[in-house]
N, C-alpha and C positions, 0 to 999 in steps of 0.2 A: 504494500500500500504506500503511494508516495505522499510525502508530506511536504509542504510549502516552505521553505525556508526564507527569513529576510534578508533581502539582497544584501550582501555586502556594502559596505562604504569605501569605494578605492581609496581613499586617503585616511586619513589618522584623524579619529574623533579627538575634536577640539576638547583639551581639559577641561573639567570643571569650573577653574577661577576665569575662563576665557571669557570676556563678556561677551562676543558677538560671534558665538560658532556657526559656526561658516553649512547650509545645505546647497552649496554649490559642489558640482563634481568635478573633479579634477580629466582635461580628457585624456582618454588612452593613446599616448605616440607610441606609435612604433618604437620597439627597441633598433631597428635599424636606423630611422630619425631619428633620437633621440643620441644616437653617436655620430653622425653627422653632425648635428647641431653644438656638440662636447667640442669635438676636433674641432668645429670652424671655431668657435670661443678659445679654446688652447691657442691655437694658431694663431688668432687676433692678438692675443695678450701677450704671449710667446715673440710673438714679433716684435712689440710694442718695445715690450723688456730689453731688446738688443738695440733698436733703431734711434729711439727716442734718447737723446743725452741724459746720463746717468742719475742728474740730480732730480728728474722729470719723468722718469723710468715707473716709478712708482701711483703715482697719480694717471698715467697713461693706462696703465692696469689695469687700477679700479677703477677707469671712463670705460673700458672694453667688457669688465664685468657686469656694472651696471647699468651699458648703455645694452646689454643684451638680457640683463634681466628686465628692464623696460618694455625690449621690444616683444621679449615671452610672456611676460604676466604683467608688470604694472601698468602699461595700458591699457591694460582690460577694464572689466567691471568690479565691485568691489566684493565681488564672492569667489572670484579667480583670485587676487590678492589674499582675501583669508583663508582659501582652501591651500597656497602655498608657504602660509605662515609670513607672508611680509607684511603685517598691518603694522607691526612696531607701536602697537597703542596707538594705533588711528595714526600715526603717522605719517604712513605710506598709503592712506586711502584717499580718496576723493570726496571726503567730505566732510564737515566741521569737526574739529578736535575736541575730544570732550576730555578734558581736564583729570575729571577723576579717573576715568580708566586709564588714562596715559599714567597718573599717578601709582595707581596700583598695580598695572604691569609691569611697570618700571620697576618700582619698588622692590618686586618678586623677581625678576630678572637679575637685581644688584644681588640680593640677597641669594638666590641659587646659587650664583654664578660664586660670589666670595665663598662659600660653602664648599663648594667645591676646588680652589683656588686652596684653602688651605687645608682640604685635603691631599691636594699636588705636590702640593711649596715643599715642605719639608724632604719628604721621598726624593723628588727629584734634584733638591740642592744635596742631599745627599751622596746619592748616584754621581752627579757631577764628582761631585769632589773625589771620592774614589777609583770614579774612571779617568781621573785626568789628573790623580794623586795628587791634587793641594793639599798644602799644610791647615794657611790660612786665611782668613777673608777679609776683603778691605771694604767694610761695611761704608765709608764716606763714598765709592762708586755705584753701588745697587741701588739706590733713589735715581727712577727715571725723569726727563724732567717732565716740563706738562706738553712740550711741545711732541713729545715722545710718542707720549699717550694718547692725545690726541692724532698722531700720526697711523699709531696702531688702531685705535677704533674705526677711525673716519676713512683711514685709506687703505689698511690691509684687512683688518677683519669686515666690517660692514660688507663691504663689494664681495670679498670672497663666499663669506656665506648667503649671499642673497644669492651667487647666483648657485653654489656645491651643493646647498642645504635647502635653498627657496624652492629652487627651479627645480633640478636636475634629483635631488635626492627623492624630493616629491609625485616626478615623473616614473620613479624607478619602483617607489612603493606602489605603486598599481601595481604593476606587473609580477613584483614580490612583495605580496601582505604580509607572510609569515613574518615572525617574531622571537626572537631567543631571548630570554630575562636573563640581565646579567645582573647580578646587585641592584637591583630596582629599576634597572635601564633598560628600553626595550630595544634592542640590533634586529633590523633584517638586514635582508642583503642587498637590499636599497643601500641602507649607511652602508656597508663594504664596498661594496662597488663604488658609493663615492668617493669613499676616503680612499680609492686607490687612485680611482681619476684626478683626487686631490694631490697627492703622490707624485704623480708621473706630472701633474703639471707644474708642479713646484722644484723637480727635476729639469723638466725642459728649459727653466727658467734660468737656473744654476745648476749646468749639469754637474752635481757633486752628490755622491751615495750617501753623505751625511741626510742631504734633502729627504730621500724619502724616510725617512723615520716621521714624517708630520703624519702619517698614515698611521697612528697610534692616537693621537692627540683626536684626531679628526672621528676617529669612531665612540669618540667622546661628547664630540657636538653634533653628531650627527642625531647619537640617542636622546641628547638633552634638547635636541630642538623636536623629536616625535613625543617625549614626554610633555614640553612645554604648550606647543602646539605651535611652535614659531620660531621664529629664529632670535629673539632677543637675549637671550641668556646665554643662546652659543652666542652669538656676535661680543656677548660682555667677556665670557670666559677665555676666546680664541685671542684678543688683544691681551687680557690678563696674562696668557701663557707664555706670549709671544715677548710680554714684555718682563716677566718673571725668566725667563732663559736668559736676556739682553741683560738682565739683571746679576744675573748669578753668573753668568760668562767673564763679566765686568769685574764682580766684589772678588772671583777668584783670580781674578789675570788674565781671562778668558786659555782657550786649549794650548797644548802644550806642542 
């Protein structure tokens, strides 16, 4: 006897604390578009990184990342935008800002994010130090400045996960729903596959084997943005991380 089951939702039920969960569906690309579409984005940015003068390299980047997560979701309607997690607390939508939700998303994205930052901190200044045998650390260089940090929000984390985690991770969860719970985190193989594409494009950028290790970090923000339902808390964590490395590279002497 067959029984009726409820359709699936190709994309990740928006959390509880979400104010405005999103009954837009996300549409099914092709797995064959949808690497198309990767490569030409690599490619764009990959270029950029080499052509464009050094000091300018960087902002070239995140114009290529988020000038194509533009042209994939945030022109759309504002159920495309929340079905991909870019609302950023009304931020990224098309229509008036409402104050407290921006507040209280916010809020919980600082607060995940530092949560988990100093669950990291210690383990990996750790690790440093013993894989690149420092004595001691020169705490007056580990304070980034503000120009830093802003550099890493606004210009490498922001662009990278709007388009690794908005777009492309999003598009890959349709096609891979399943879930693996790892410590409260939920991995498919949506996050894998992106953080590998995250990998290899941060390879191509610098081709140096150190690069691909962000493929660890990344299946970090991958899960915390299908827990969150968006990409704010990765966006907050990936700059923390980024800048907790620059940090500890610094306080030790950086590698040997």
């Amino acid at each position: 006897m067959c029984q009726n089951k409820a359709p699936e939702r190709p994309v990740d039920e928006v959390s509880s604390h979400e104010s405005f969960p999103t009954t837009a569906e996300v549409p099914r690309t092709s797995l064959e578009k949808l690497l198309a579409i990767t490569l030409a984005v690599t490619a764009v940015v990959t270029t950029a990184s080499y052509v464009v003068p050094r000091d300018y390299s960087a902002p070239a980047v995140a114009c290529g990342f988020l000038g194509a997560t533009w042209l994939l979701v945030l022109r759309k309607d504002v159920g495309a935008i929340r079905a991909h997690g870019l609302s950023i607390g009304g931020l990224l939508e098309p229509e008036p800002i409402e104050p407290k939700r921006l507040l209280r998303e916010g809020a919980r994205a600082v607060l995940v994010s530092l949560v988990l930052l100093l669950l990291i901190a210690s383990p990996f200044a750790l690790g440093f130090k013993l894989w690149f045998d420092k004595s001691s650390v020169d705490v007056t260089r580990i304070m980034p400045s503000w120009d830093a940090a802003a550099g890493q929000l606004l210009v490498i984390a922001f662009p990278e996960e709007a388009f690794y985690r908005g777009y492309l991770q999003t598009r890959l969860d349709v096609h891979f729903p399943r879930t693996v719970n790892i410590l409260g985190l939920h991995v498919s193989l949506g996050v894998v596959i992106t953080s590998a594409v995250f990998a290899i494009g941060h390879f191509a950028t610098i081709p140096s084997p150190a690069r691909l290790a962000v493929f660890f970090p990344s299946l970090l923000f991958g899960a915390l943005r299908k827990r969150e339902g968006g990409i704010g808390a990765a966006v907050l964590l990936h700059a923390m991380c980024n800048l907790l490395s620059a940090a500890v590279a610094a306080g030790f002497g950086g590698a040997r």
